[in-house]
C-alpha positions as CSV (number, residue, x, y, z in Angstrom):
1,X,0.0,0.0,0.0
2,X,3.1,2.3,1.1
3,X,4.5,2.0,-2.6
4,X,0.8,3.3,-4.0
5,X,1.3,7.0,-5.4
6,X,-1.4,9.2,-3.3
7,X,-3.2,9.9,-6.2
8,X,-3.9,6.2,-6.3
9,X,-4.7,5.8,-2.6
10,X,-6.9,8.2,-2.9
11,X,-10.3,6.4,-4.2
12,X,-9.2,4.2,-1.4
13,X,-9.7,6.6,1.6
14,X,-12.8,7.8,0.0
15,X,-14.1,4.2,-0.3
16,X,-13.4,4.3,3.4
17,X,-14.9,7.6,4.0
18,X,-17.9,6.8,2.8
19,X,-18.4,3.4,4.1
20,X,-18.6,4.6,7.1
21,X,-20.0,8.1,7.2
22,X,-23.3,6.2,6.4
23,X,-23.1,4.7,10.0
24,X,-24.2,8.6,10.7
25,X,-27.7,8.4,8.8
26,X,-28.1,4.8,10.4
27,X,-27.8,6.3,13.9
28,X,-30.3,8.9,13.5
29,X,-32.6,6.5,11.9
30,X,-32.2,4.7,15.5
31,X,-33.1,7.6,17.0
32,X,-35.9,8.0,14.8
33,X,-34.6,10.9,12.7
34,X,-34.8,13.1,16.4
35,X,-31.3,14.5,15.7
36,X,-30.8,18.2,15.2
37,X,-29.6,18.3,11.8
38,X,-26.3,19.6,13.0
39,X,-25.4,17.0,15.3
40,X,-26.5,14.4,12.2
41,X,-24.0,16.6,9.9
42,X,-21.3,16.3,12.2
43,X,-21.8,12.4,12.9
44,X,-21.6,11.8,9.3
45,X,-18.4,13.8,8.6
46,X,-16.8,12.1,12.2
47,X,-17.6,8.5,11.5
48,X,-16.1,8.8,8.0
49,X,-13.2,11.0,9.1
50,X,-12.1,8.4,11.7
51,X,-12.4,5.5,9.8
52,X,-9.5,7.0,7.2
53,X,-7.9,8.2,10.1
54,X,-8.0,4.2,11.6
55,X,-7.0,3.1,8.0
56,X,-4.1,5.5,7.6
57,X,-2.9,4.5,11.6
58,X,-2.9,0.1,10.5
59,X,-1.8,0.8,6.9
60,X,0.5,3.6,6.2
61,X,1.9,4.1,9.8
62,X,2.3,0.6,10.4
63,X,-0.1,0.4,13.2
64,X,1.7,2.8,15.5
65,X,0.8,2.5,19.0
66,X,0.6,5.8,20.6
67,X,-1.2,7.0,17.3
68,X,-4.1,4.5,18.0
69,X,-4.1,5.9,22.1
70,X,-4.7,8.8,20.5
71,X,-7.3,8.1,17.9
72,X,-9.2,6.1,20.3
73,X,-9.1,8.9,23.1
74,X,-10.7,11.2,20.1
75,X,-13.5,8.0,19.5
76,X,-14.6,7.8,23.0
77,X,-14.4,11.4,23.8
78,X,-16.9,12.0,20.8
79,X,-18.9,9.2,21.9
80,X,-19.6,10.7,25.1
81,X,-19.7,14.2,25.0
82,X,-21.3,14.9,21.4
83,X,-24.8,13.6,22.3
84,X,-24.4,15.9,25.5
85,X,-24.1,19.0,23.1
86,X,-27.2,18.9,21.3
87,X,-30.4,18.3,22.6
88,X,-32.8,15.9,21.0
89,X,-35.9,16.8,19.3
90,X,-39.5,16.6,20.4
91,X,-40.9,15.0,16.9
92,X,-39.2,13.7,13.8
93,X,-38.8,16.3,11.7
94,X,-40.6,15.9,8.1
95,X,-39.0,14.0,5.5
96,X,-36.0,13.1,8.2
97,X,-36.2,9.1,7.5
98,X,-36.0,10.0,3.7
99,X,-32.8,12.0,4.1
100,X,-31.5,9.3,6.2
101,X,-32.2,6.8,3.5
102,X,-30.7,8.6,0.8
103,X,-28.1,9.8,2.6
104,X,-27.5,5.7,3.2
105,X,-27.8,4.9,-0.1
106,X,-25.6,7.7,-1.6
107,X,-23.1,6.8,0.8
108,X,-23.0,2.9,0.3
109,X,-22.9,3.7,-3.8
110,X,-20.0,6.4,-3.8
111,X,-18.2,3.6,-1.4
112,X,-19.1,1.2,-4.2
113,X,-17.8,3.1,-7.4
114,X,-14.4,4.5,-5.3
115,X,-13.9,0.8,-4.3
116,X,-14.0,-0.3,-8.0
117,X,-11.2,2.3,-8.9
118,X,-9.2,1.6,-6.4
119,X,-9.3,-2.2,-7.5
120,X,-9.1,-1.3,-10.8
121,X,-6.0,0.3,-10.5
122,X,-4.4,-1.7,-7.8
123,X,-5.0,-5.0,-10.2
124,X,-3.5,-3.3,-13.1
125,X,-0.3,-2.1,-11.4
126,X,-0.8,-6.1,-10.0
127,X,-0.3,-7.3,-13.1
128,X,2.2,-5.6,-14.9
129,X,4.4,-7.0,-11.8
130,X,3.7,-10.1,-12.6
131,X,4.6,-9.8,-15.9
132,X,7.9,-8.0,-15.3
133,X,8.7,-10.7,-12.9
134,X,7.4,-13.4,-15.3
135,X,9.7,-11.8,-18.0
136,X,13.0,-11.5,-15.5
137,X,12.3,-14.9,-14.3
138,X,12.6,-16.4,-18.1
139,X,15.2,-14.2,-18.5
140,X,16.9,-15.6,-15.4
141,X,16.6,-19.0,-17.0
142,X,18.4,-18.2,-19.8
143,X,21.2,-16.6,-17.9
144,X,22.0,-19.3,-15.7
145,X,21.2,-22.6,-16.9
146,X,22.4,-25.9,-15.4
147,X,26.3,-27.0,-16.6
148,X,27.1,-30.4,-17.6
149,X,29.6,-30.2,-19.8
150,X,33.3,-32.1,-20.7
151,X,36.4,-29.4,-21.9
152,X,40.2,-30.5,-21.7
153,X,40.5,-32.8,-19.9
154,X,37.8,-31.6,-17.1
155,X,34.4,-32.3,-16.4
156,X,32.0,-29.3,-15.2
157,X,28.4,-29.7,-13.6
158,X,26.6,-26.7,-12.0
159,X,23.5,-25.1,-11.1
160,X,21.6,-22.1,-9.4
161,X,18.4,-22.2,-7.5
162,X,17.0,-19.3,-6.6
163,X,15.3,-18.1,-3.7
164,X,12.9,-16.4,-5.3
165,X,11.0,-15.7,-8.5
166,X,14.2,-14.2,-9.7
167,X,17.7,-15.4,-8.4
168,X,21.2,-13.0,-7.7
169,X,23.8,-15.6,-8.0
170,X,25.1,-16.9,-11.2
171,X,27.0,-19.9,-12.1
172,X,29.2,-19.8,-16.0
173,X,31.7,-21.7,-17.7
174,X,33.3,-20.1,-20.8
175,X,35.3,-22.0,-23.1
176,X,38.1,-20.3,-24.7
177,X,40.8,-21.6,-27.6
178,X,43.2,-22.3,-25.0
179,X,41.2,-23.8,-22.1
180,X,38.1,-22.0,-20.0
181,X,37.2,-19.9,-17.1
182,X,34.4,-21.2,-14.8
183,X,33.1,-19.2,-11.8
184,X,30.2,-18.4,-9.6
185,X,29.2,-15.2,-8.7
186,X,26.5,-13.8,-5.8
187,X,25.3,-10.2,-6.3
188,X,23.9,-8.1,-3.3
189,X,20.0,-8.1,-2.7
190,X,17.4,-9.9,-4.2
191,X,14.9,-9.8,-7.2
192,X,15.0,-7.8,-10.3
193,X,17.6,-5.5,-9.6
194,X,20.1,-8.1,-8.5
195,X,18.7,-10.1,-12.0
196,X,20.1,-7.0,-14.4
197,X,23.5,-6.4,-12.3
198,X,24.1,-10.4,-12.2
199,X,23.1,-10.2,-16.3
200,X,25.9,-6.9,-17.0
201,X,28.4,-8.8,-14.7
202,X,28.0,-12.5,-16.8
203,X,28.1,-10.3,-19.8
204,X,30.9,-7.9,-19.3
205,X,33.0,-11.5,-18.0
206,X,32.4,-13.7,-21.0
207,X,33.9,-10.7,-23.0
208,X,36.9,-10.1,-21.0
209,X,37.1,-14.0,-20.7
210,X,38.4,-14.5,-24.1
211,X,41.8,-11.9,-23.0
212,X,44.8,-12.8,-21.7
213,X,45.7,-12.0,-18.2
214,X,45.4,-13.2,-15.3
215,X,42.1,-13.7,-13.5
216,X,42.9,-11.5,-11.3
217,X,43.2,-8.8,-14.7
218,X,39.7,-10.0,-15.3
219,X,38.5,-9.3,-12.6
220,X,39.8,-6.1,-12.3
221,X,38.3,-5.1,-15.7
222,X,35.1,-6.2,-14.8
223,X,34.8,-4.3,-12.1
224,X,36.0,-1.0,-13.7
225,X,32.8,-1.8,-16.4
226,X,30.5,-3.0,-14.0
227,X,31.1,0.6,-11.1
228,X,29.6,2.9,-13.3
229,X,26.6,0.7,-14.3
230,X,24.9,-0.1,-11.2
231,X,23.6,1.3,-7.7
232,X,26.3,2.4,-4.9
233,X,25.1,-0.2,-3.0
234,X,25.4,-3.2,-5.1
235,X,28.3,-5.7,-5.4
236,X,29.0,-8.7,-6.5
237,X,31.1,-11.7,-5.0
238,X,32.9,-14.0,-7.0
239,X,35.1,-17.1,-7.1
240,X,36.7,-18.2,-10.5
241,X,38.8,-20.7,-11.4
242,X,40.8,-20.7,-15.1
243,X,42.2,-23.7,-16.3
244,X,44.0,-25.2,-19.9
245,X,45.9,-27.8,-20.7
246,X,49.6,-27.3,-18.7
247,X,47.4,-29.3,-15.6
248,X,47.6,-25.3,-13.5
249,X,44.5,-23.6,-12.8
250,X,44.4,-19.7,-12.3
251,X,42.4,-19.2,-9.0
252,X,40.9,-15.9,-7.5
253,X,38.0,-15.3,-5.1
254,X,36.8,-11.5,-4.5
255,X,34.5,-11.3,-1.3
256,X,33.3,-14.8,-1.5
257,X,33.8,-18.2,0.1
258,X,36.7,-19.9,-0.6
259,X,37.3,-22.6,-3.5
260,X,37.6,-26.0,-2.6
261,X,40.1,-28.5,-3.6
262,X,39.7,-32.3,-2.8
263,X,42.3,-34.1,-3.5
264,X,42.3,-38.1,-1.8
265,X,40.5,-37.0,0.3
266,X,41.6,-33.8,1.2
267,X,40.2,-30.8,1.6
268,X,42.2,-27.5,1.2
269,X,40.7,-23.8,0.6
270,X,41.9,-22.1,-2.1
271,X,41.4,-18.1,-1.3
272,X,42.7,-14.2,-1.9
273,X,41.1,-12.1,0.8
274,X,40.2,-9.2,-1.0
275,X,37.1,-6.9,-1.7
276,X,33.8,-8.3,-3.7
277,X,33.6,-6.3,-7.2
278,X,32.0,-3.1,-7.2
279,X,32.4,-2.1,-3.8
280,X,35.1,0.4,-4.2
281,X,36.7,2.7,-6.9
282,X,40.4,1.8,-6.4
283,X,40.2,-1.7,-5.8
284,X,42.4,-4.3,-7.2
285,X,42.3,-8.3,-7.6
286,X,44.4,-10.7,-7.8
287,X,44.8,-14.5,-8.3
288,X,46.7,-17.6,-7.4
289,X,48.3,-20.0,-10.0
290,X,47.2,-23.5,-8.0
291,X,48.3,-27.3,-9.5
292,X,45.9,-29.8,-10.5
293,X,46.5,-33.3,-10.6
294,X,44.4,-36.2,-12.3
295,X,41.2,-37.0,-9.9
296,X,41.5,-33.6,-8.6
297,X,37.8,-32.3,-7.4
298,X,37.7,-28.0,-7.3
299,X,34.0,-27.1,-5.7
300,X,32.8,-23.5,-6.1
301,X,29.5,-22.5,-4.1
302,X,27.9,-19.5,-2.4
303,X,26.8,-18.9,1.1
304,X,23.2,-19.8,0.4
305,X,24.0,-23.6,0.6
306,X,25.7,-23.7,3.7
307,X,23.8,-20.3,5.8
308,X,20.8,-22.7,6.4
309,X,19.0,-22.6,9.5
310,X,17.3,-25.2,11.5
311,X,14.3,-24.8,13.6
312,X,16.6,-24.1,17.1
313,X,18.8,-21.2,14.4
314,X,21.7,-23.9,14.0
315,X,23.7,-23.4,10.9
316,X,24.7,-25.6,8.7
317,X,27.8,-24.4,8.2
318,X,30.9,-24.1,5.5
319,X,32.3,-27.5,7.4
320,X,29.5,-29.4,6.8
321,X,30.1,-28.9,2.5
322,X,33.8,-30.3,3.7
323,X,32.7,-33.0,5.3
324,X,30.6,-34.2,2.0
325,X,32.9,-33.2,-0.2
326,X,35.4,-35.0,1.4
327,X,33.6,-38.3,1.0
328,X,32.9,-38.1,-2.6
329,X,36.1,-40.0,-3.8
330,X,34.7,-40.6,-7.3
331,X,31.4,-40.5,-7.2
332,X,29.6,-38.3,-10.5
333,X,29.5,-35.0,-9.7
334,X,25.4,-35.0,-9.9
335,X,25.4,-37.3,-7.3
336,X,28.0,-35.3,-5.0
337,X,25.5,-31.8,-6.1
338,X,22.5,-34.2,-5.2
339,X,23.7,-34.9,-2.0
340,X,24.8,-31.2,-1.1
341,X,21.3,-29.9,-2.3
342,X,19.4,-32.6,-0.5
343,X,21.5,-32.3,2.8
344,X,21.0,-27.9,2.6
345,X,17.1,-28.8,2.1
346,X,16.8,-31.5,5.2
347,X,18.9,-29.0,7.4
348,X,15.9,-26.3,7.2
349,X,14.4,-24.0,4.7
350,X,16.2,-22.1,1.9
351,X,16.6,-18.5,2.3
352,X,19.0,-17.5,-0.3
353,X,19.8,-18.1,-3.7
354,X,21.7,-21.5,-3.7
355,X,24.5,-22.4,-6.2
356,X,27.8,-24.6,-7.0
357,X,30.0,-25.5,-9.9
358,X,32.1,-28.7,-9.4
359,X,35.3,-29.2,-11.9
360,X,36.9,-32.5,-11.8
361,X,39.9,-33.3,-13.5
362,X,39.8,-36.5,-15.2
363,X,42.1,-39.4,-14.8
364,X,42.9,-40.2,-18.2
């Protein structure tokens, strides 16, 4: 209701108005029409008037306490005293009943028709969300869809579930002539907003993907495209991992949780503390040249797999993916993503956007 433009809330109050301003001719109706026409004018403008105050109190205030003290101190001080100001008539005036019944039904039928424009123009604006979220979630889709792919000598599986209708994180692999990059990135926030910053970042990285450089140049360059494009409170984490055909992977993480590499069963992070892209002007990125051996397992993932809570607020925890990971040995990487997924989703409800590339490097 907050996010209504006045001009559109206002068939709304007046609904509200006049729903209840007819309480006013229904009370001097029970007082068979004995009223002095003053004190029936201003029971018709106070029950109205309060109700929008009442309204405004719940809706747009939030249903401030000492605002409702106050309002109700104004209700029962009318209440009391107003009947004590006027003093009720001998006879029913003539024609009294038949302005209270058209005062009624003039009341209840501008109610009607400012009710119907209000829902007219909430539904509409109702709507077109929908279909803007319809169209970012389809868009979303094609952005980020699942990985299961072979390149030089590595294997690749990934996916992104969103939290919402429309997801922040991203998951990529780009295949170059001389190997590929594959990463995962979370942007800041939710919903549409994160949707186009997380489409300008995946766009502005396949581009720069095809360079030469270090990662750490990438993600340098990125940033410099993506600071100028996007809100000042907006970022985007990101762990990448570039690999070809010398058995050395290129690592760098900016903001986000280390990479993983399992290696007989293993476990070791692969990190570079440094800022998440887009948070400041000056900052730099760098990477770290790592070796990969046959068998070698790398797993990528963001914080919404493992920042699950429980019904007693126990995380899950960053451990936990070790643990699994750990115990993979082999296993097909859809299995070892099944099992992460399926552990995330017993611990307690999702949250955040959930998403992890695994590389393997195969044996022969």
């Amino acid at each position: 209701m907050r996010t209504l433009p006045q001009r559109q809330l206002l068939p709304f109050y007046l609904a509200i108005c006049s729903t209840f301003a007819m309480f006013g001719f229904v009370m001097d109706v029970l007082a068979l029409g004995r009223q002095p026409l003053p004190m029936l004018v201003v029971s018709v403008i106070v029950s109205g008037s309060l109700a929008v105050a009442y309204a405004l109190a719940s809706v747009v205030t939030r249903g401030r306490r000492p605002l409702y003290v106050v309002l109700v101190t104004i209700h029962v001080g009318y209440v009391i005293f107003a009947p004590r100001s006027f003093s009720v008539l001998p006879a029913t005036p003539p024609g009294r009943l038949m302005v209270d019944a058209l005062g009624t039904m003039l009341t209840v039928m501008v109610a009607y028709t400012c009710f119907l424009i209000f829902i007219n123009v909430t539904a509409a604006r109702y709507l077109r969300a929908q279909a803007e979220i319809a169209l970012a979630r389809d868009i979303h889709r094609v952005l980020v869809p699942e990985i299961r792919r072979t390149s030089g000598g590595y294997e690749f599986f990934g996916w992104s579930v969103p939290s919402g209708d429309v997801g922040g994180d991203l998951v990529d692999l780009v295949e170059t002539g001389d190997g590929w990059l594959g990463y995962v990135a979370d942007v800041s926030g939710h919903g549409v907003g994160s949707g186009v910053v997380m489409g300008m970042f995946k766009s502005a990285m396949r581009t720069r993907a095809r360079n030469t450089g270090t990662v750490g140049d990438l993600l340098g360059d990125v940033h410099q495209v993506l600071m100028p494009l996007k809100q000042p409170n907006m970022y985007v984490t990101a762990a990448c991992v570039r690999g070809g055909t010398d058995g050395v992977v290129d690592c760098a993480v900016a903001g986000h949780l280390p990479i993983l590499r399992i290696r007989d069963g293993v476990v070791e992070e692969v990190t570079s503390p440094q800022l998440a892209i887009g948070m400041l002007d000056d900052a730099t990125f760098t990477s770290c040249r790592v070796e990969s051996k046959p068998g070698d397992l790398f797993a990528v993932l963001t914080d919404g797999l493992v920042e699950v809570f429980d019904g007693e607020r126990h995380e899950l925890g960053f451990d936990w993916a070790k643990d699994v990971l750990r115990g993979s040995g082999a296993e097909p990487l859809g299995a070892i993503a099944d099992r992460l997924i399926a552990g995330a989703r017993k611990h307690g409800t999702q949250s955040d956007d959930q998403t992890l590339l695994l590389i393997r490097r195969n044996r022969t």
